[in-house]
N, C-alpha and C positions, 0 to 999 in steps of 0.2 A: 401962782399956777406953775410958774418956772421950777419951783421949788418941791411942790408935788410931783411934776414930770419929774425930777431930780429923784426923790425916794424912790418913786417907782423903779424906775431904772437902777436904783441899787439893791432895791428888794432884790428884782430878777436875779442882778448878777451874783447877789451872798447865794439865793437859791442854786443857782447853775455850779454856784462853788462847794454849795453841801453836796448838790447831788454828785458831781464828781468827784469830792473826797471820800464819799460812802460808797462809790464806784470802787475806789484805789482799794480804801479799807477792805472790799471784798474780794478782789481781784488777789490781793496778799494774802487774806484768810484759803482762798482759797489753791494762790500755789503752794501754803505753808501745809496743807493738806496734803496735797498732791507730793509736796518733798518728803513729808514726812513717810507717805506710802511707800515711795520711792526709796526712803533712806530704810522702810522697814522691810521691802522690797531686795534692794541689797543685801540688807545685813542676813535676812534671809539665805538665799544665793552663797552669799559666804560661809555662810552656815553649811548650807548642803557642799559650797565647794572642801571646809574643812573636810566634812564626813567623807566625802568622795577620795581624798586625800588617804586618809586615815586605810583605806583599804588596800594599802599596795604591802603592806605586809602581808594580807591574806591572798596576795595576787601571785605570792614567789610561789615558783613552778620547779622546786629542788626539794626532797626532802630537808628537815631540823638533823643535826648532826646526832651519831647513836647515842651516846651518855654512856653509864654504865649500866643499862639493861642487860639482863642476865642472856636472855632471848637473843639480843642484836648480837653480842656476842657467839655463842653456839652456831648459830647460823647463818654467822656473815661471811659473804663472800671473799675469794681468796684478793690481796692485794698485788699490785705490780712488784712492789717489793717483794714480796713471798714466792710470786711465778718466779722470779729470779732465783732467790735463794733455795728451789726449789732443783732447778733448775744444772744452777751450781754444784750443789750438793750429787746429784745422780754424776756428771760427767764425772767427780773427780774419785767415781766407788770405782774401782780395779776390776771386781769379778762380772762388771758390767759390758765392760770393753765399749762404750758408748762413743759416737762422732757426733763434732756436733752437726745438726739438720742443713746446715749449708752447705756444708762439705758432705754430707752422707752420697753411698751411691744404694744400689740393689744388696748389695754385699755386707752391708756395715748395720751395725746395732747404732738404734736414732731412735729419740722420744717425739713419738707422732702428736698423743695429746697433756696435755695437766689440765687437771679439775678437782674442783672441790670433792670431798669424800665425808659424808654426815659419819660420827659414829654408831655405837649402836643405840638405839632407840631407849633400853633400859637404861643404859648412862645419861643421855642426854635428860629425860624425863628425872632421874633420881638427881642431876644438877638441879632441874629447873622447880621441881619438887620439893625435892627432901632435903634442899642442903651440903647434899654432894659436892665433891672439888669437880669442877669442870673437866668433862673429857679432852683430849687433846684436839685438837683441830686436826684435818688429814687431806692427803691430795691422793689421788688417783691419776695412775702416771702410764699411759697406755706406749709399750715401746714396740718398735718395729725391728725382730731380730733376724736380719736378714744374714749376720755371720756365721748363724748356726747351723748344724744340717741334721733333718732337714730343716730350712728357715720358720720362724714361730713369730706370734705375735703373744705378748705377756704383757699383764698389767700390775701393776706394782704400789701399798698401801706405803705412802712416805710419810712423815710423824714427826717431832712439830712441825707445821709448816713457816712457824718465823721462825727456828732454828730447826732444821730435819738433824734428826740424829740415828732414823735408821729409814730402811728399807724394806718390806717385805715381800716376796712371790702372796698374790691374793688369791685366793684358795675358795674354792664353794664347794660344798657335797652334793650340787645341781649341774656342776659344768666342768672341765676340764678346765686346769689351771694355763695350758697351753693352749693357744687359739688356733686355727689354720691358718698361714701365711694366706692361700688364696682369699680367704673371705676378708679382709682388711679394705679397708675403703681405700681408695684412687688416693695419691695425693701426688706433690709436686715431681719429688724423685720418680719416681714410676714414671708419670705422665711424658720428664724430661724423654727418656728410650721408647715411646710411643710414638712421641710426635713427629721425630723421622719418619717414621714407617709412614703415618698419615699424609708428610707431606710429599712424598715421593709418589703416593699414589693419585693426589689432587692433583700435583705438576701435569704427570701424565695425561688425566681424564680432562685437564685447564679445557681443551677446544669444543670438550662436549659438552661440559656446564656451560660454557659460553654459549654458544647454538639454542641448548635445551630452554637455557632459564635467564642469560643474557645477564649473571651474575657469577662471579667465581670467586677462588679462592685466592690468587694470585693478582696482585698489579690492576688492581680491580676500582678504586679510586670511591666513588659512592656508591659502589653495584659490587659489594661485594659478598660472602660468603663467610658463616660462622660455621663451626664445627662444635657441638655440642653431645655428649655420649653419659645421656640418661637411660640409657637404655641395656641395663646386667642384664647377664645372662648365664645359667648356667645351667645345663641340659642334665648334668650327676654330679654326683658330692665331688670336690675339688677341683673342678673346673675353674677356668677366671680366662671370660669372655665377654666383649663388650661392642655395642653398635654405638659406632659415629652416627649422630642425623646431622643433616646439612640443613641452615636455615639462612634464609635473607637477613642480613646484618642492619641492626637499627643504622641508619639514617634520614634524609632527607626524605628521601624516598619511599621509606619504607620505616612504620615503627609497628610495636607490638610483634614483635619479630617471631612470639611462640603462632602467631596467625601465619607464616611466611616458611612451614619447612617444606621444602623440596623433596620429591620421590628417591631421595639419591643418600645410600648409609652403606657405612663402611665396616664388617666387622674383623677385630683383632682377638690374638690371643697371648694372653699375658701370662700366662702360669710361671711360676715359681720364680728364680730371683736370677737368673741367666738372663739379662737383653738379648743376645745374640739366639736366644729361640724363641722372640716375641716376634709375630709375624703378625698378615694379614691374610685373613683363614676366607672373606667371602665379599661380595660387592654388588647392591641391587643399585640399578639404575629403572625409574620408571616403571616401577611392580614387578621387573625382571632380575632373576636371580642368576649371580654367575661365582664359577671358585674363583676365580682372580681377575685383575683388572686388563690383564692382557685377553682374555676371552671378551669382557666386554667391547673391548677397544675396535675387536676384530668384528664382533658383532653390528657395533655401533659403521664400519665405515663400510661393509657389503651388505647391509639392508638398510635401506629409507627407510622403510615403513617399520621399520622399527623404532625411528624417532619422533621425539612429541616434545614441541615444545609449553613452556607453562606462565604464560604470558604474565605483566602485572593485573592485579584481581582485580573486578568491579570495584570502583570508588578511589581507585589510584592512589597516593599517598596518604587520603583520610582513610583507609582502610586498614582496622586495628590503632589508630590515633588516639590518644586518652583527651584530642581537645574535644571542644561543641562542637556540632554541627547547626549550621546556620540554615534557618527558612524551614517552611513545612508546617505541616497542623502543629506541631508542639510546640510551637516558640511557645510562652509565656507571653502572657497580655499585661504583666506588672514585670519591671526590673528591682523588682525589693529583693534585697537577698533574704534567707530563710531565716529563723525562730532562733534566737540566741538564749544560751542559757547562764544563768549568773545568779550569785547567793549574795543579796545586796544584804547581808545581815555576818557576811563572813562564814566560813569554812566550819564543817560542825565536824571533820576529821583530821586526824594529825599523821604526820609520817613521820619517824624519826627513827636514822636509818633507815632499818629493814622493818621496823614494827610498825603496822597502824592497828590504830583506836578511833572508834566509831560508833558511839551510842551503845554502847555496851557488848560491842565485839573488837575483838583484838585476834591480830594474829601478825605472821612471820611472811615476807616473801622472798623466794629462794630464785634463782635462775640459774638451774642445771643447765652440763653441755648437751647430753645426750636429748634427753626428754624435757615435756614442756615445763613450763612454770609451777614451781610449787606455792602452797600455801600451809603454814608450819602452824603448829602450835595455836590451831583456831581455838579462842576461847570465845563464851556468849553470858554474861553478865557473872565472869570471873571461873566461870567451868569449864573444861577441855571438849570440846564438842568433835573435833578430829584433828588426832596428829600430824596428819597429811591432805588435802584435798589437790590433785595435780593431771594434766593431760600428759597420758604417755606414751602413744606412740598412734600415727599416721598414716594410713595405708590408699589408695588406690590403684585399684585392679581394673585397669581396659580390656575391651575386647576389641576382636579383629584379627582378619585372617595373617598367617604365616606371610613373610619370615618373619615380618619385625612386632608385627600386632600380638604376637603371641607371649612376646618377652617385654612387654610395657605395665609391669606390676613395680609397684614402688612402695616402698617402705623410710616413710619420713625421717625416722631416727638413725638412718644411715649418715644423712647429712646432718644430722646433728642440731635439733630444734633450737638449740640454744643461741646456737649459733647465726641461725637462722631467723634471730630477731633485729627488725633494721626501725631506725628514728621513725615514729608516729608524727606525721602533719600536725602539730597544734591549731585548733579551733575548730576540727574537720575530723580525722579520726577521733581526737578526744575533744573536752571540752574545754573551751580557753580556760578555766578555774582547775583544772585538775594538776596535779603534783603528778612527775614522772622521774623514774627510775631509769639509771643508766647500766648495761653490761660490760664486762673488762673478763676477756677471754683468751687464751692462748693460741696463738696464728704457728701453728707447726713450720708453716712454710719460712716465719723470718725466727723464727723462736723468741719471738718475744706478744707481748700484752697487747690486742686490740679494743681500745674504747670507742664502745658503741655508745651513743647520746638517746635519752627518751626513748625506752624499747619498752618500757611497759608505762601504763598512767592509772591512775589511781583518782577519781572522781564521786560524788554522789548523784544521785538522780533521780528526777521524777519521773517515775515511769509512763504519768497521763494516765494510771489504773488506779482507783481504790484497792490498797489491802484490806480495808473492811468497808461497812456499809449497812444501811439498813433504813428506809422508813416507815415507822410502825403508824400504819391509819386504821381507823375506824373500819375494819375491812365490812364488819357485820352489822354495824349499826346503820341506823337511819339515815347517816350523812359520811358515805364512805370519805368525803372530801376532806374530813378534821382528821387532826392524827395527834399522837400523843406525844411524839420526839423524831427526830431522824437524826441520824449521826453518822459521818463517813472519815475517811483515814487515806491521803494520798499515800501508796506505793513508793515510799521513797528509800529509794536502796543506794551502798557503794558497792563500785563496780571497779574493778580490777581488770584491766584490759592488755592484751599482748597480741601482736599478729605476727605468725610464721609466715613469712614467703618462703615457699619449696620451689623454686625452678618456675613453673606456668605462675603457679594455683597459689593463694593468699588465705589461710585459714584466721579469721577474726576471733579469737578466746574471751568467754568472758565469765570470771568467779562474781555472783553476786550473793550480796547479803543483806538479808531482808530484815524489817524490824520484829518478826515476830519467828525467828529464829529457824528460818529456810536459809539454804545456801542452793544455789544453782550455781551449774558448771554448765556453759552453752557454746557452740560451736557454729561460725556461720562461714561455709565456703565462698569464695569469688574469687576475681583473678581471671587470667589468659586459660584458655582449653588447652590441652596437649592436643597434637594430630597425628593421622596414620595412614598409610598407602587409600588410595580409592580405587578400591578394585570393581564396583559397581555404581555404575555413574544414575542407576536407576531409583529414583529418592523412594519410589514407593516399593521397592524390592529389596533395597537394603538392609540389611540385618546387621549392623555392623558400628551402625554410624552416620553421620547427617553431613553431607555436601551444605557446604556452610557459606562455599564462593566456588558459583561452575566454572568460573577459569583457572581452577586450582583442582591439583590431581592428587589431594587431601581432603580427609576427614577425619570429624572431630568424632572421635569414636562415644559406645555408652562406655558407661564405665562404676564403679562401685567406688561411694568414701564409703570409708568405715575409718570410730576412732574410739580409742582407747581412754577410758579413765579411772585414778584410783581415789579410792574414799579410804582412808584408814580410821574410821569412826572409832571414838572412846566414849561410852554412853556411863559418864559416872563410875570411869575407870577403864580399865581394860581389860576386866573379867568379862565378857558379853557373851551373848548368843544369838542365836539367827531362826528365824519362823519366816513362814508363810501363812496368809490366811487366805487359805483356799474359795474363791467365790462361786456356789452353784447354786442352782435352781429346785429347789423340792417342791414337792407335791403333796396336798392335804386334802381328806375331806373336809368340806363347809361345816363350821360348826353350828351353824345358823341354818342352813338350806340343806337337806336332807337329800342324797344322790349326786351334791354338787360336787365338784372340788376345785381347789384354786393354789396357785402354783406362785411363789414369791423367792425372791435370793435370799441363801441367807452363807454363811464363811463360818470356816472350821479351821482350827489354828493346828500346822502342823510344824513341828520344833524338828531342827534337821541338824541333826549328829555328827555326819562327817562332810568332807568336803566334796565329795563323791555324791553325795547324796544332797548336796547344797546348789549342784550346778542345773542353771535357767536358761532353758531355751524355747522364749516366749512364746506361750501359744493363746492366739483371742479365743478359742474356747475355754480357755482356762484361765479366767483372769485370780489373780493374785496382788495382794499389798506384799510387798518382801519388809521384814520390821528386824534390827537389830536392838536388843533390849539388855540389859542388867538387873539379871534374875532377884537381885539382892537389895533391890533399892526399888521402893515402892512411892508413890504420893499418896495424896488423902484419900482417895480415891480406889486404893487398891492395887489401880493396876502398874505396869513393869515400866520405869522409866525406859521409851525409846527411842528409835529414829527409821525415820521409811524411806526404804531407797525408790525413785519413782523416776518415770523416762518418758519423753516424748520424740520417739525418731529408734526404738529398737528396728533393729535390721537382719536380716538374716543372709548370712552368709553361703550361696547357693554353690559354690564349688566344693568339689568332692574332698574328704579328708584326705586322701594320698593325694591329693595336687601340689605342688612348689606351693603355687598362692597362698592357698589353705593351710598349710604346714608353717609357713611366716607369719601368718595371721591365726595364728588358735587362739589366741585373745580373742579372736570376732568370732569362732564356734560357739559362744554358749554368750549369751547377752548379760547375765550377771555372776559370775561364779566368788565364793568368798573361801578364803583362806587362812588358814593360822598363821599369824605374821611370822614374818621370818627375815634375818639382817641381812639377809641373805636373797631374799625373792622384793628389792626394791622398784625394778622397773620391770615391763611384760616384753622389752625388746631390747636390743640394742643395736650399738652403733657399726654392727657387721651386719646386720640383718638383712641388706640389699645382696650380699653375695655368701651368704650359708642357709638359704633355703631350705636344705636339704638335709643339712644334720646344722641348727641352728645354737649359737654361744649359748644364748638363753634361748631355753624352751619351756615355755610358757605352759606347757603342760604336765610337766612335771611339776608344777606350781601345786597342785592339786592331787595327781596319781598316787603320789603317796598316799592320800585319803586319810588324813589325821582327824581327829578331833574336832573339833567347832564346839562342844560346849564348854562357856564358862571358860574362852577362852581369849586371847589379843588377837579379835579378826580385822580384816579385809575384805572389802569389796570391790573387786576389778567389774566396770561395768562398758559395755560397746556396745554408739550407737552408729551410723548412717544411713544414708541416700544413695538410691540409684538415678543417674544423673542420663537422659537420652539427650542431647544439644538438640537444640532449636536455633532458628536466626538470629532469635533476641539473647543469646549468648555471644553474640559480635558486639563489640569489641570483646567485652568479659561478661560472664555470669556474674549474674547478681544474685544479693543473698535475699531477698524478701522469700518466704516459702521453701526456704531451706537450711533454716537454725533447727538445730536439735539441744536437747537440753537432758542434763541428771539432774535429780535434787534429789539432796537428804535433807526433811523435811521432820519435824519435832512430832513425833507419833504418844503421845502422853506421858511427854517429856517434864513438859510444865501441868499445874495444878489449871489456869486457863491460860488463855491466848496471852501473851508476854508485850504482845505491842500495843494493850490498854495502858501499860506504862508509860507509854511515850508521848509527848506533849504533841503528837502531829495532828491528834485527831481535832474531832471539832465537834460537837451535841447542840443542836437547834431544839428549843421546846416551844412549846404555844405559850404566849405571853397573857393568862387569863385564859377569859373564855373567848375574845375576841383571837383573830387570825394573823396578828403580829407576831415576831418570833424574838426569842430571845434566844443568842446565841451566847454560846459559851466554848471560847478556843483556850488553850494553856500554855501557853509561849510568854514569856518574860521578853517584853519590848525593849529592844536597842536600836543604837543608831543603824540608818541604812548610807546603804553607797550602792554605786554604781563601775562597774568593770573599767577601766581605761584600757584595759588589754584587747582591741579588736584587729590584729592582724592575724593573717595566715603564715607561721613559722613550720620550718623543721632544721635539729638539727644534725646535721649530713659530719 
């Protein structure tokens, strides 16, 4: 019995001992599982961490160095080395009599600007063409001849620019070789014999700006006072007159300083090159006008009620702040920051140099001083589609009454666009993957080279639009719900971007290029408003302009953009021509119904001979396609290989032709005018155009007057759009651009045999899989690795 009890009890125990070694056994199978997941889990991870890896060559944000492109050559910008040698070269010519810019005064011959100078068009093309020796590289050297009499301003063609070996006076049979000394932009010298006068007169008036505005010009500490003289003027040909405005000086106190100018402008007269008869000719204080500062002075201390003071505005120092503002209906109910964009597949464009290549378009970026950004040598799957596509010049016209509201018309290429391009925010203006370009330009005031960082970027992007689309269903049959295919195509374009800051105002540029052979030119305004006396404090009687903060005795007047662009299209050469096809409305009898008749559109192509008879000024009664074509080259089809010039934001320019404004702006009199090119008619403005209003360097209308030819010829199309802008509240702190982008495009008018962007792998065709409602998709992309950006901060560099 003992003995029995005894197996028993070791049955148990072998039992109790299987089952926990079949426990362990599985307990191990199953962490060997688990590790293994884990280890396949990892290996994974490091998988993707390689790929991840792998992307930071596509992440560098410089372009590839040029090579030997025929392209990058022709049209690369001038180096520091070369400004120099450039530089050298003029001081040491004899019949020049040059100083150099530091030492220059009013008296003395000094080189204002250097810049690049393209040659002519035929050379460049027969280099990049036919095999031609390379034209010479050139600089365009703008000098200020103050020792001559009377004093001139002259520009001068210097050749080579890595060895100059000569010099030429530049010549056009559009302009006088010799400019007006008065019309020459402000620069350092000049300003030096100005700023006496100015500050003798601030000294003076120091107790009444203090009183008025509790900010001055003097000994002012963080309350003090900027002097700013954006404001030409010039009442008849050779004048040179200018208003100081007075504005509250960014600090603590106070930012967005263009929201913060004072009733109180100073005007001087500078004409010709004697300081000692540059005076102070006039002085409003508080919408009152006086000849000199001793009448105000007298004014100001025998009437009270002549004074007004102009307190700080609603909102105290957050007023014109570029930070948030905190609390209210808008917070956000998520702290996620916005939609990040990234090509986890890598970069499908290249920069190198100056040149990018994109899916079968290629071209050149140039960065003039005067005018905006070019783009050279556009090809689209190996063809010259245009020589040039570029913005040239800038205008805003305010209104508002006398003194000062009268003389606030500005003309952007005064200041010199080029100039006027500053470091793009990485991740915010452009896109963290985008590649940026830097400028290196001549700074007259120290004479040497200023390098500006990321002033243009270059990106691709999804628009969120279909470029095409389409679902074909059963529209007629029994079951509208089946369909036979649908197929769509994201809008994925590269986008070329630059922003001019002028003074207030921030113009946003953008060249885009579409895959199926559209290029748009688009322009979206924002930035600070200018301001202007408020001479009527009555919001709904004002005509003028909008009180934007009642404790301010400013307003943000209306005012007019307008802006200039050139297309130098080559449709399959540069023989072309230009048509319209007229769209109207005719009228039939019913062929069917007897006594009826019925009325459809239908366009009539008319072919326009000369330049005179090519110029547009848009009218919605008369709508028109404008088509530049190559009479000589036909597709399968018949018809004239072309291209269509098209706009959304024509504007019409409502001051009179004899006005100043109007006469600097004849580019915006006729919304597309075309021309027979000419080496000679490169930009529609230039860099005097703030002070020769009146008999203007270049005039734009002589572009044209001659009335040449246009057929079968090397055209041109200058085209101008804008906005009339009234301010509103919600232009505090700055106008935004949502509702006021305006755009050109030259668009492929049966250019190609079809649509060119079935070529490109973006699209995607769904069919019905059978008879049943499954789909079979079919995309064309050749799969690679992916990755993911590491680049997520906000840079710029300054």
């Amino acid at each position: 019995m003992a003995n029995l009890r005894l197996w028993q009890c070791l049955t148990v125990l072998l039992l109790l001992t299987s089952i926990g070694l079949l426990i362990g056994v599985i307990i191990l199978a199953v962490d060997k599982q688990e590790n293994d997941k884990s280890s396949k889990a990892n290996s994974y991870q490091q998988q993707q961490q390689q790929q991840q890896t792998s992307c930071t060559d596509d992440e560098k944000s410089v372009p590839e160095p040029p090579g030997d492109d025929k392209s990058n050559k022709v049209f690369s910008k001038l180096t520091a080395k070369e400004y120099g040698k450039v530089t050298t070269y003029l001081l040491a010519q004899v019949d020049l009599h040059l100083t150099e810019t530091s030492k220059a005064t009013l008296i003395s011959n000094y080189i204002y600007t250097i810049e690049s100078h393209l040659s002519k068009k035929s050379d460049i093309l027969g280099y990049l063409d036919e095999g031609q020796a390379m034209p010479s590289r050139e600089a365009m050297v703008t000098i200020y001849m103050g020792a001559e009499n009377p004093p001139v301003v002259k520009e001068y063609i210097v050749k080579p620019v890595d060895n100059p070996t000569s010099h030429e006076l530049y010549q056009s049979p559009i302009r006088s070789s010799s400019i007006s000394w008065n019309t020459r932009y402000m620069d350092a010298v000049e300003t030096s014999h100005i700023a006496p006068l100015i500050d003798d007169v601030t000294k003076r008036v120091d107790f009444i700006l203090k009183e008025s505005y509790n900010y001055t010009f003097h000994n002012c500490g963080n309350q003090c006072l900027m002097g700013v003289w954006p404001l030409p003027m010039a009442q008849s040909a050779g004048e040179r007159r200018n208003w100081l405005a007075a504005f509250r000086k960014e600090s603590p106190l106070t930012e967005g300083y263009h929201l913060h100018q004072m009733p109180f402008f100073i005007e001087f007269a500078s004409s010709g090159n004697d300081p000692t008869k540059f005076k102070i000719t006039k002085v409003i204080y508080n919408n009152k006008l006086f000849p000199d500062v001793d009448s105000l002075i007298q004014k100001y201390k025998n009437d009270n009620s002549f004074r007004e003071k102009v307190p700080m505005p609603l909102g105290g120092s957050r007023y014109g702040s570029p930070e948030r503002r905190n609390g209210g209906a808008f917070d956000p109910s998520s702290e996620l920051p916005p939609p990040e964009q990234y090509q986890p597949n890598g970069r499908r464009f290249t920069v190198t140099g100056n040149k990018v290549t994109y899916l079968g378009w290629s071209f050149n970026i140039r960065v003039p001083r005067t005018s905006g950004v070019q783009v050279l040598n556009v090809k689209f799957h190996g063809k010259r589609i245009a020589y040039e596509v570029s913005a040239q010049d800038i205008a805003a016209l305010y209104g508002g009454l006398p003194p000062t509201g009268i003389f606030m018309q500005f003309f952007d290429t005064s200041w010199q666009l080029g100039v006027q391009l500053f470091p793009l925010i990485k991740g915010v203006d452009c896109p963290r993957n985008a590649i940026y370009l830097d400028n290196l330009f001549y700074d007259s005031t120290s004479s040497t080279t200023v390098h500006r960082k990321d002033v243009v970027c270059v990106f691709e992007l999804n628009t969120g639009t279909p470029l095409r689309r389409h679902f074909s269903s059963d529209f007629m049959g029994p079951d509208p719900t089946k369909y036979h295919f649908s197929f769509s195509m994201p809008d994925t374009v590269l986008v070329v971007r630059f922003m001019n800051t002028v003074i207030n105002y921030d113009y946003v540029f953008d060249y885009i290029f579409h895959q199926n052979g559209v290029i748009d030119a688009k322009v979206s305004p924002t930035g600070y408003m200018f301001m202007s006396p408020l001479y009527n404090k009555d919001p709904w009687t004002n005509k003028y302009g909008t009180s934007i903060n009642p404790r301010l005795l400013m307003q943000a007047p209306i005012h007019h953009h307008l802006f200039s662009f050139k297309f130098d299209i080559d449709v399959m050469g540069t023989r072309n021509r230009f048509e319209t096809l007229d769209i109207t409305p005719k009228s039939h009898d019913h062929p069917y119904v007897p006594g009826v008749k019925y009325t459809m559109n239908t366009f009539e192509r008319k072919l326009k001979s000369t330049e005179m008879d090519a110029l547009v000024q848009y009218d919605f009664n008369k709508p028109k396609y404008y088509v530049m074509y190559n009479n000589n080259k036909s597709h399968r089809n018949g018809y004239k290989h072309g291209y269509r010039i098209a706009a959304q934001g024509f504007s019409k320019l409502l001051l009179p032709e004899d006005s100043a404004p109007a006469n600097a702006t004849h580019w915006a009199r006729n919304q597309v005018v075309i021309t027979k090119y000419s080496d000679f008619e490169q930009t529609s403005a230039s860099k005097f155009r703030q002070f020769d209003v009146h008999e203007p360097a270049v005039s734009f209308k002589s572009f044209y007057d001659n009335n040449e030819n246009i057929v079968d010829e090397d055209l041109v199309a200058w085209v101008s759009v804008g906005l009339q802008h009234i301010p509103s509240a919600e232009d505090v702190p700055v106008t935004t651009t949502p509702g006021k982008t305006l755009t050109v495009s030259i668009q492929p008018y049966n250019y190609f045999d079809e649509d060119p962007s079935f070529i490109s792998r973006d699209g995607v065709v769904v069919r019905r899989n059978g008879n049943d409602l499954s789909a079979k998709v079919t995309s064309y992309f050749t799969k690679k690795k992916q990755c993911m950006t590491k680049n997520t901060k906000v840079d710029i560099q300054l």
